[in-house]
Each structure stands twice: as C-alpha cells, then as structure tokens.
N, C-alpha and C positions, 0 to 999 in steps of 0.2 A: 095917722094911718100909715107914712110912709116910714114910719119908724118900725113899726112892729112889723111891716113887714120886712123891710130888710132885717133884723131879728130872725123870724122864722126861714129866712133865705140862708142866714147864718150856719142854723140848726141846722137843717135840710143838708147843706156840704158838710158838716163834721159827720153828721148819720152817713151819708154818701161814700165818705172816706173811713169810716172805716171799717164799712160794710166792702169797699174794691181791697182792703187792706186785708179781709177776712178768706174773701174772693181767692187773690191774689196766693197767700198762703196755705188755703187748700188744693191747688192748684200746682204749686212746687212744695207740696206734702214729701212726696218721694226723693226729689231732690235733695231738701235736707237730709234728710233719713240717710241716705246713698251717701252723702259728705262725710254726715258723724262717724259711719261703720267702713269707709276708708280712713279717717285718720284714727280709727281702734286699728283698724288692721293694719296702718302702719307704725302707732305705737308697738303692739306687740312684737312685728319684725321689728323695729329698733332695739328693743327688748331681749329677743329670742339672740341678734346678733352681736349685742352688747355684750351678754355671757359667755356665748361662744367665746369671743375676742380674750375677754377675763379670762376663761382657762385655756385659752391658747395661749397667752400672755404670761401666764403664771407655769405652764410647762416648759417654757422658753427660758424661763428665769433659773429654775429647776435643773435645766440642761446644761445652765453655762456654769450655773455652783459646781453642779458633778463634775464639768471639764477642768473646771479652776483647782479641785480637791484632788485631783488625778493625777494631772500632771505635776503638784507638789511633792505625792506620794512617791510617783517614779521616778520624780529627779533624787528626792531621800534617800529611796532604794540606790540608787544608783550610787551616790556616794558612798554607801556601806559601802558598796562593791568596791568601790576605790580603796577604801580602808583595807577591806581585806587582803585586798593585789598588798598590801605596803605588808600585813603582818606575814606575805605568803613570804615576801620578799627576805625577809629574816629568818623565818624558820628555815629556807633550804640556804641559808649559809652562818657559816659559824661565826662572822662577823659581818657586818653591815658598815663600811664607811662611807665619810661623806659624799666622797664623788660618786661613790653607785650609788646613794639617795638620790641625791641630783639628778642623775642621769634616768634613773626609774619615774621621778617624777617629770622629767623633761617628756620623757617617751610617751608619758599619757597624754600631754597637752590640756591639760586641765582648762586652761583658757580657749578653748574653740570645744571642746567634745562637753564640758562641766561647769560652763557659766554661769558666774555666781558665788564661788569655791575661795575664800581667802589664802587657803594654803593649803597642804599635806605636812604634818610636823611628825617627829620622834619625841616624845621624854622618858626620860630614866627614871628610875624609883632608885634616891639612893637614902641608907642609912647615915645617923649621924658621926657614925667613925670613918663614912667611905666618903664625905664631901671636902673634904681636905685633898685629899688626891688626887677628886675629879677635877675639880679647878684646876690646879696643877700642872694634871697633865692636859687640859689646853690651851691654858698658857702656854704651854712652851710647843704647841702645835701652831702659835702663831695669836692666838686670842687673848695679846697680853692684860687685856684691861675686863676677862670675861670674871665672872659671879654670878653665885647662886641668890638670886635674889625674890622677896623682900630679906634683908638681913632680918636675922632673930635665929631664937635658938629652937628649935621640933623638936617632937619625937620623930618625926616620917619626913624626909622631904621628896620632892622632884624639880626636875630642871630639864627643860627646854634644850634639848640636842642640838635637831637638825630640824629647817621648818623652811620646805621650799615654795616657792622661788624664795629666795634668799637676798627679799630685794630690803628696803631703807625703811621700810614699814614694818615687815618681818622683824629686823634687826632689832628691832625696840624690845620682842619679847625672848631673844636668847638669851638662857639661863633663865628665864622665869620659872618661880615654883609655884606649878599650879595648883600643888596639893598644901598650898595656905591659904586658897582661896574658898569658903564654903559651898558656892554656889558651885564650881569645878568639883572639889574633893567627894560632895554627894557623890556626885554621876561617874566620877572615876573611883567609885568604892562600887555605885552597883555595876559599870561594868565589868571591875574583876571579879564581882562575887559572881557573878552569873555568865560570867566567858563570853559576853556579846555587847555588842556595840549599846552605847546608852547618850542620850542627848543631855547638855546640861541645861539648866532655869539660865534667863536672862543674865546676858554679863555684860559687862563692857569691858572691853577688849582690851588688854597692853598694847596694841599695837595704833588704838584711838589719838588722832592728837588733831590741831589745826580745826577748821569751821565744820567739818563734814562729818561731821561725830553721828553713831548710828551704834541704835542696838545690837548686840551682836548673842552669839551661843557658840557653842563646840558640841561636837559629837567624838566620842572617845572607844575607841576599840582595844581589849590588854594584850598583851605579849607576854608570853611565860615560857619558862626555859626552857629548851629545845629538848624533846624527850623528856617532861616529867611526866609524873601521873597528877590532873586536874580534876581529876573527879567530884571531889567535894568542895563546899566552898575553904576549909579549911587548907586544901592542897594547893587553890587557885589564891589565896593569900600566901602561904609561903611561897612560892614559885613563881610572884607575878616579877619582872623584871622592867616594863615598863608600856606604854603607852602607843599605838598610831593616833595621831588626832586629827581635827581639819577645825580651824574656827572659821566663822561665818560672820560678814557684814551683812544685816537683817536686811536692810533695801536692795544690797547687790544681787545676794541671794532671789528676788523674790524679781529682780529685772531679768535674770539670768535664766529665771524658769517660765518666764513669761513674754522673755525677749522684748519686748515693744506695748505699753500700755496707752500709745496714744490713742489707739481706737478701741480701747476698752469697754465694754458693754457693763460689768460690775464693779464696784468699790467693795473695798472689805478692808476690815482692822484684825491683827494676830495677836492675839493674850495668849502670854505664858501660863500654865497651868489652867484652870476648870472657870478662872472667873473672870471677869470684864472688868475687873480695877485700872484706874488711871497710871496706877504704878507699874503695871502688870502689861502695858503697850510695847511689842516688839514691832510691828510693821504697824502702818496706816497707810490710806493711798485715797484719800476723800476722789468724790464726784469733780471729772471733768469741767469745771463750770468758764474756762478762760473765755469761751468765746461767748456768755449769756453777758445781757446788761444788767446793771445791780438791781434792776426792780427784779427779772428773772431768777435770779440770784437768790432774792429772799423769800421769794414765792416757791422756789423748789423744795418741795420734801420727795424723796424716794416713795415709792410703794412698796414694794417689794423687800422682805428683811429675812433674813434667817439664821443662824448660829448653830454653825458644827464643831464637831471639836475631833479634831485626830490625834489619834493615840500612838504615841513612838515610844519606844525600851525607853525607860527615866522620865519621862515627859509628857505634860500632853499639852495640844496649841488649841487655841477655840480660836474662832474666823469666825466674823460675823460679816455676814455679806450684807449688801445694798444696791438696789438697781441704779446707774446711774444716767445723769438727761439725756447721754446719747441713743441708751438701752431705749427709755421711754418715747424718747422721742423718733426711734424707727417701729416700735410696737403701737406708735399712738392708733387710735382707733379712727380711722376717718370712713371705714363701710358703712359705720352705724352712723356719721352724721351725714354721709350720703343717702342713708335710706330715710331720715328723718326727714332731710330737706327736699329730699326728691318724693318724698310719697306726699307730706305738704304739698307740694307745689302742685303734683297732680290731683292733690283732694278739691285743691282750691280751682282750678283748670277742670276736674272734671264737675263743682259747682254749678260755674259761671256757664258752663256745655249745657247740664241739666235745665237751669233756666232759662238760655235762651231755646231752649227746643220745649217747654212749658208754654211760652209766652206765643208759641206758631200752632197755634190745631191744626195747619193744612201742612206741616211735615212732620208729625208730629211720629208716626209710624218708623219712619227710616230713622229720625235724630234718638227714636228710642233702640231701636235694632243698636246702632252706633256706639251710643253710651252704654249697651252693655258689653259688649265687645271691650271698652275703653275701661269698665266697672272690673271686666276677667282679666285685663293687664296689669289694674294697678294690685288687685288681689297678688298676684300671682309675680309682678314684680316686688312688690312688697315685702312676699315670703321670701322669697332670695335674695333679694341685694340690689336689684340694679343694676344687671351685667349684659348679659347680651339677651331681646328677645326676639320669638319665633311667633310666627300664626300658622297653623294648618285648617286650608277652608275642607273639610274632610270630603262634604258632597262633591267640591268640585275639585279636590284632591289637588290643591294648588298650597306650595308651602311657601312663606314668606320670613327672610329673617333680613336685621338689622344689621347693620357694618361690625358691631361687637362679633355676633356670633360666627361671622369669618373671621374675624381672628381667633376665637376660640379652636377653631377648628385648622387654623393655617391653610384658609381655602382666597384663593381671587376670586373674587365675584362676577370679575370677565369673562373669567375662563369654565365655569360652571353652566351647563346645560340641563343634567337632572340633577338637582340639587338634591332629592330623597337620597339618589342613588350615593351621590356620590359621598355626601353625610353617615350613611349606614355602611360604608364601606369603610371610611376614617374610624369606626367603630373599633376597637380592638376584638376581635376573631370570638375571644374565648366568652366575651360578654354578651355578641350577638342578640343569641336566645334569650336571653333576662331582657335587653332592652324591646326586643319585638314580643315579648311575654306580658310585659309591663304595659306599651301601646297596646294591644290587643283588650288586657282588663278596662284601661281607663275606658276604649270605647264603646263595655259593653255595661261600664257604669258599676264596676264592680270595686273600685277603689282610685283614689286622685292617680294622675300620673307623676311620681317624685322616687329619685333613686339616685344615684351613682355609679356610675360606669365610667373603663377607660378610654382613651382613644390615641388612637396610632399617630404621630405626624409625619410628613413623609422622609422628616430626618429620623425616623425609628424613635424618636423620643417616645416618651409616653407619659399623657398627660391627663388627669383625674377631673370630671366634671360632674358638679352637683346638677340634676333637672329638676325643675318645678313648674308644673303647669295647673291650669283649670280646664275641665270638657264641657260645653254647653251643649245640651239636647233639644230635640224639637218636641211636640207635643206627643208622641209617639212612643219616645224614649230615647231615640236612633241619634246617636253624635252624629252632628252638624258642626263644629269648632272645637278647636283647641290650642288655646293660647297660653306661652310660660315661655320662663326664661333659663335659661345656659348659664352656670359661673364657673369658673379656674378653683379649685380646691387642690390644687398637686403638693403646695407646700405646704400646709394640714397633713396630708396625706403623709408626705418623707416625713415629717417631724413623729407624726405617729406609729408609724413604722421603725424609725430609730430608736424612740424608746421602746416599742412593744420587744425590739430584739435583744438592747441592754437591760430591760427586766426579764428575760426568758433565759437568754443563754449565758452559757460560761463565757469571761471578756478572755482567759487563753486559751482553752482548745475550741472557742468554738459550738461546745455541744451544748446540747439543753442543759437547764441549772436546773436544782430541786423542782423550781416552783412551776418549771416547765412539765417535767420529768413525773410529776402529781400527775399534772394533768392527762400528759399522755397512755397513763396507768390505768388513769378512770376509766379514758377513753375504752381501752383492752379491755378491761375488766367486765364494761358494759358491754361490748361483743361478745365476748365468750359468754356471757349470759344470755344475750338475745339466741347467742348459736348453741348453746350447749352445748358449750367444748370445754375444754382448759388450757392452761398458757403457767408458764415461767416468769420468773423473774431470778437474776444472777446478780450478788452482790460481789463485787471485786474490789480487793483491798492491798495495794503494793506492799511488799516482807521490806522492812527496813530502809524503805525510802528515806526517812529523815536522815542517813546516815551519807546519803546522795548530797542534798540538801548541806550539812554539816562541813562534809568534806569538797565538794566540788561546787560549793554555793549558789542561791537559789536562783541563779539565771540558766547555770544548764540545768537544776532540778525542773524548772520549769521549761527548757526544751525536751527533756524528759518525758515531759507528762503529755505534751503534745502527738511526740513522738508514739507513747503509749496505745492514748484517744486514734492514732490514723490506724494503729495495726487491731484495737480491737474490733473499729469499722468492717476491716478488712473481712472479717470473719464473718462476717453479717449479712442476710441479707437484708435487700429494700424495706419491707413489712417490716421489720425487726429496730429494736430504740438502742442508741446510749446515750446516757448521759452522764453527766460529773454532779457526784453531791457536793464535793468538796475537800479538798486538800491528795492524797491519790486514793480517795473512795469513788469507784464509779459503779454502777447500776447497766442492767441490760437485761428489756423487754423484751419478753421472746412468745409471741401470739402462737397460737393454732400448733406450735411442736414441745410443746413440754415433755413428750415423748423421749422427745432427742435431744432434752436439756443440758442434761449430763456431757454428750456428746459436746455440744455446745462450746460447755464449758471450759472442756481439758482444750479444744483446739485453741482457745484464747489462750490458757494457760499456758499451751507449747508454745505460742508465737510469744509471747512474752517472754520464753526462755533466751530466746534466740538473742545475741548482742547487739546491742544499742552504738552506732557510732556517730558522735554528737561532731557538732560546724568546725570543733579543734581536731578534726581526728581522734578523739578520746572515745577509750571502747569502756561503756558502760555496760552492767550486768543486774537485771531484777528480776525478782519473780512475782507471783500472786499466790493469794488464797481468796476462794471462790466458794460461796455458798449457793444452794438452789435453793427455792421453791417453789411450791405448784399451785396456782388458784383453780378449783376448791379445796383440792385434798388436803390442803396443810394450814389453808386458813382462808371465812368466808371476806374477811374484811381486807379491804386496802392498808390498816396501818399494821393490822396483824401479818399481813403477808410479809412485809417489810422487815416487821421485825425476826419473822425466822428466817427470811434467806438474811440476816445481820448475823442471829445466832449460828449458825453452819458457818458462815466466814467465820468465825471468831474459833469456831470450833474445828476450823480445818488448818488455823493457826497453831492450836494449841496442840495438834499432831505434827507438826513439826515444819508447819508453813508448804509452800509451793504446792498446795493440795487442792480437790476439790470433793466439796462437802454439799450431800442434800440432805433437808431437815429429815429427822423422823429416822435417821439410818447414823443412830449414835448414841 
C-alpha cells in the first residue's frame, strides 16, 4: 500500500509540473512574442545598415579610382606640355645648341615642378650618308669616344643628341639609335605621321643598369623643318628632322605622381596595352601588408576590384585596381555590429524585464506602461543605429535626451534650460518648417516621424542628421509619447554631394555637363507647358578653336574656354542656363523670352568678339556661331529641339561663321 501510493504521489507532481509549466508559459505569452519581433526588428536594422555601408563603401572605392586615373592623366598632360615648350624651343631659333638645351631644361626644374620625369632628350633622324659626319663632328667638339649605336648597317638611323640632366645615367644612352629599336621606332613612326606626341609599348631603358632595374616607356613629340608645309603624312615624312622625347622609370614616374603611397587606400598593377599578361606588367604596388601578422597575411583578399584602361596617342595602359587592408580596414563596418549587438543585448534585457513583471500581478500595470516605452526604443533604436536617444512625454511636454544627443547637437547639458527651445533653434533656418511640419503629422498619426534635416553649430559648421522616432497614442488617438533617436550622417552627405557635382558639371568651367544640362531642359520644357508659353534654346560653337588649341596648346585653350563660360554668364540672366556639352560646344536655356532670343544671341556673340587676354599677357581672338530654337514652334520634342538649334549653328557656319542663325529662316 505504501508503495502505490508514493507511485500516485509521483504522478500527481509530473501532472503538477507541467500543468505550472503550461501555466507559467501562458502567462509570459507576450513576453516571448515581444523578444522574437525585437530581434527581427533588429535583424532587419543590421540588414537595412549593412547595405547602406556596402554602397557607401563601394562609392568610396569608386572615388579614389577616379582620383588615382586623374591625376595620372594630368601629370601625362603635363609632360606633353613640356615636350612641346622643348619643340617651341627649336622652331624659333635656327639652331639649338647644347648649352641653351641645358639651360631651357634647367629653367623648367623638372625635378620639383614634374616628378617622376627621367629626362628631356633631342634625337636626330640621320640618313645613311649623313652618319659619318655627324660623329665626326662631335668628336672633335669634345666627344672623342662618341657613336652611333647599336653598330649595324639601316636604312633610317637616329641618335641621341642632347638628353638632359646630362648626368652618369643619361650618359649610357648618348648616341643611341632609337629608331633600331621596334618597340621605339612603332611610336616614333606614329608620332611623325600624325604631328603629335605618341607613347611607346614597354621598353627597358639604356640607361637601366645595377639592382634597381624597372620598367620604363618614352613619349616622343617630331620636329620638322622650320617653315615646311606638314600637311600630309607624306610632307611630315620628308621634313621630319628629328625628335623631343622624355623616357620614363615606370616606379618613379607613378611615385612622382602620387608623391607618397604609404598611406595609400588602393593597390593597382599597369599593363601595357588592352591585356593583363604577365609580360605585359609595367607598374605593380601590391596591398600595404608590413604591419599584418602572417595568419593576417593569408586571410587577406581585397573586395574591391576594377580594370580601366586609358587611352594615350600610340598606347593604351589598363590599371586594375584593388582595395587595399588599410582602405578596408578604415571602411570596416562596425555600426552594423553595433546594432546587432546592442539590439541583442536589449532583446535579451527587455526578455528578462518582460518576465519579471509577468511573474508580479500587483505591478503588473506600471511594469507594462514601462516595457512599452523600453519596446518604442528598441524599435526605433534599432531603425537607426544606436546613436543618441530622445523621449518627449507630449502630455506633460517634458523632453528628455541622452549625453549622445548633446553631442549631436554641440549643446552642454549644464548650460541648457529649455532644451525645445534651444534644440529648434540649432535647427538650420531654412529647414525649420519641414522639421515642425514633420512633428505636427506624426502627432496627428499621420505618418512615422523620420527625416533629415540640417543643423547649425555655433562654429557655423553645419551638420546633417538622420531622425527616427516612434509616437505612442492613448485610447482616444491623441499622442501621449514619442521616442527615437538622432544620428551624425554629414559624411554620407559631403561624399554624396561630391559626387552628385563630378557627375553634373563640367570638372573646367564649372558649368552644368550634358547630363545636367538634359535635365534642366525637361525641367523648362515642363514649365512652359504647365504655362503656355515658349522658351529658346541657343547652341554655340567657337570658329576655329582647334587652331587655338594647336597653336597656343591646350592649357591656354583651356584657359580660353573658361574665360569664354564667365563672359557668356555675363549676359545672362538668373532664370536663364549654360552649359558645356563638350569640347567649345556650349548650350544656353533661355525660359519665358524666346521672344528676345535672337537678341540674346548676337549679345553673346558681341562679347565674344571682344579680346581674350590670357595669364601671359597673350591677346587672343575668337568668335562663335549661334543657332536658335523655339520650343514649340520649331519642334514639340526635347531631342528635336536640340537637334535644330544644332542645325542653324552649323548653318550659321556655313555663311561664313561669327553669325547667328534661327531655325526655319534658311
């Protein structure tokens, strides 16, 4: 008997337990419920901020290729220029000797102004009856042991002049004939045939010797007899007489234009020509790794990859970029593992709340008021980050913020008495109305309070803040709270803003580019339909610019065109566009006076008459041809309209330029 019944005493506690088990569970129903749906809601904030990160992170990448491709470009450029100073330097005298080389190339300082530059050289183009003589005669100028070399017999040679500095390195390739080398004689065949500077394929250099051996190239500019006629290639082969060049040590070159890669954000390799061959490597500069340990080391891959290729006269380089661990390691993402760990922690924090205010019927009321309060923060921290938060108790109009959100706002917390006040005043002026527009809906339940506005600091900075709140209502409808949080978004903000301005406008005058310049056309277009009006557009096209260009080379053609872009402003008013399509093609939107188009026109036209005196004192002289047209009368479409104010410039050329031409009247 004693057996059976300890037996059913048994049964009796397992039924017992886990009937308090079932109890228990029903009881912290909502509790769980509340946990699962903050840690979705702070996955999906880890989520929503992850991506964010990814394409902030991948425009960042983006930006520093574009900066690395630029500044190769305009140091390139810039060496032309040097070339060219060396051919100008010949053409205005009837002879060039050594010591005015010298002294021409001293005066530039190539080593502080063109870092990176192995030299500025002369060679001759001589025939096989004229290389007897030239040796010869410099020998007996002092250069007893000089030669034309490799020996062998040509049909064509050349030889290596002058090639300053005229230091121990240099020396090794006086008298070289470049034109027996193929990779040289390509690029010094298209630069005569085509009168402009031309790069050559991979060489390595005469002047290579000792451990520090490096890829090298030349860029070659021709010289042809003073006063011939070059017109064809035919006249640019008999009349070529010789060479400006510059070789290049591939790593020097690429320290010289980059001054300092120790704190370098990308790695990238240079291949000659269109392909990524092993053979084919003029530069490499692998990933930073000195200061990682070898497990670090091997665990590194880049993210980040891409492959440009720029195009130079004879040549073209592809660069393949790669982010490197310094790049990755100041973009690593740690908001998103802050928001994981901290919405965690508070999922788990506001659990353990949930239950213990389960487990008390007699405060059961207030611990639930509480947890929802604590339920609207993690919501709402959640969505943004974890940066500074705010309470506003609305009934009792009492606002509470965190130590973060004075710093958001560069406020002391000592020094603050109405803190509305003095928060709505840090506001920037012009956003005001949007942020007291924005409070006013959430209170009336008309949509979340979340936005972005400026704010002033009292050093005039001005600094970009993401809001994110939640509004809790009472039975009635009427907000009773509203809790969220403040974060810092300013460098989002400059970063998008730098590029939205390098994708809009012209990078030299400044003005809108095409794809601006679309835009703001629709824009017109759409008004003068909403109004029933009509509007202009004026295409303008500089007479003979390329001969600017040609003759004065493209750094004052490009002070030129600047110069051009302020005077056609000038004429303008406010309402009114220009902009650059490209190369001296400019465009100008002219709203609500089509009327006065014409008018317009010729005044640009006059003021373009007038002389141009560029940073040397040099008086330059251009004109235009100006086409009109009129949206609607001449055409209902934006690309139609385009194309007839095209055809009237073209057609105000063909009357003998400096004209202005409206479609339909021709």
């Amino acid at each position: 008997m004693a057996s059976k019944f300890t037996n059913k005493e048994n049964n009796a506690g397992r039924a017992s337990n886990k009937e308090n088990f079932l109890t228990f569970f029903r009881g912290t129903y909502s509790a769980w419920l509340i946990f699962l749906l903050s840690l979705f809601i702070t996955l999906i904030a880890w989520s929503i901020t992850n991506k964010s990160h990814q394409r902030h992170t991948e425009d960042l990448f983006t930006f520093e290729v574009a900066q690395t491709l630029q500044a190769i470009k305009q140091r390139m450029q810039g060496y032309e220029q040097v070339l060219r100073g060396g051919v100008g330097l010949f053409q205005s005298s009837i002879h060039v000797n050594r010591h005015e080389f010298h002294n021409y190339v001293t005066n530039l300082r190539v080593d502080k102004h063109w870092p990176g530059i192995q030299g500025i050289g002369y060679a001759v183009m001589l025939k096989p009856e004229e290389k007897h003589a030239f040796v010869n005669a410099l020998r007996l100028k002092g250069f007893n042991e000089f030669k034309v070399f490799p020996a062998g017999v040509r049909e064509q040679y050349s030889s290596i002049l002058y090639l300053e500095p005229f230091t121990a390195r240099n020396q090794r390739a006086f008298g070289y004939d470049m034109y027996s080398e193929e990779s040289r004689r390509i690029a010094m065949d298209i630069a005569r045939d085509n009168g402009n500077i031309a790069f050559s394929a991979k060489v390595k250099l005469v002047q290579e010797s000792g451990n520090d051996l490096q890829n090298g190239f030349l860029i070659y500019l021709p010289l042809y007899r003073n006063g011939a006629a070059i017109e064809s290639i035919a006249q640019r082969q008999k009349e070529l007489i010789g060479y400006v060049y510059s070789p290049f040590r591939m790593d020097n070159l690429i320290k010289g234009i980059l001054l300092s890669d120790k704190n370098r954000q990308l790695s990238f390799s240079i291949y000659d020509g269109n392909s990524q061959a092993v053979e084919d490597l003029l530069y490499s500069k692998k990933n930073n790794l000195d200061s990682l340990s070898d497990a670090d080391i091997k665990a590194f891959t880049p993210r980040f990859s891409v492959v440009k290729i720029i195009e130079f006269p004879g040549q073209n380089w592809t660069i393949h970029f790669q982010s490197t661990y310094l790049f990755e390691n100041i973009v690593k993402n740690n908001l998103a593992k802050l928001i994981g760990f901290t919405g965690t922690t508070l999922s788990l924090l506001l659990l353990f709340i949930l239950l213990n205010i389960a487990s008390s019927s007699k405060k059961a009321c207030a611990a639930n008021a509480e947890a929802q309060i604590l339920i609207d923060r993690l919501k709402a921290g959640a969505s943004a980050g974890i940066v500074g938060i705010w309470d506003w108790d609305v009934k009792s109009n009492i606002l509470n913020w965190d130590s973060v959100m004075y710093g958001l706002y560069d406020m002391d917390e000592s020094n603050v008495e109405d803190l509305q006040k003095v928060w709505f005043s840090r506001i920037h002026i012009d956003d005001r109305s949007y942020v007291d527009g924005e409070i006013q809906a959430a209170l009336r339940n008309e949509r979340e309070y979340c936005l972005e506005f400026r704010v002033l600091w009292p050093d005039n900075s001005v600094h970009y803040i993401k809001a994110v709140s939640k509004t809790s209502f009472n039975k009635a409808g009427k907000a009773i709270r509203i809790v969220g949080v403040n974060y810092d978004i300013t460098e989002q903000k400059k970063l998008q803003i730098r590029l939205d301005k390098q994708a809009s406008y012209d990078q030299l005058t400044q003005l809108p580019n095409r794809r601006l310049i679309n835009d703001r056309l629709k824009q017109a277009i759409a008004f003068t339909d909403r109004n029933k009006q009509s509007m202009a557009i004026l295409f303008i096209d500089l007479d003979d610019f390329k001969q600017v260009n040609d003759s004065h080379g493209h750094h004052v053609g490009d002070c030129l065109l600047i110069a051009v872009s302020e005077r056609i402003q000038s004429c303008l008013r406010a309402t009114d566009t220009v902009g650059r399509l490209g190369g001296d093609e400019f465009i100008v939107i002219l709203p609500t006076i089509y009327q006065h188009a014409a008018d317009v026109a010729n005044k640009i036209r006059i003021t373009l008459e007038d002389p141009f005196i560029m940073d040397n004192d040099e008086v330059l002289n251009i004109s235009s041809s100006i086409g009109v047209a009129i949206y609607p009368q001449h055409a209902t479409e934006q690309a139609m309209l385009m194309d007839c104010a095209d055809k009237a410039m073209y057609e105000a050329k063909k009357r003998g330029r400096n004209k202005v031409m409206i479609f339909g009247y021709f």
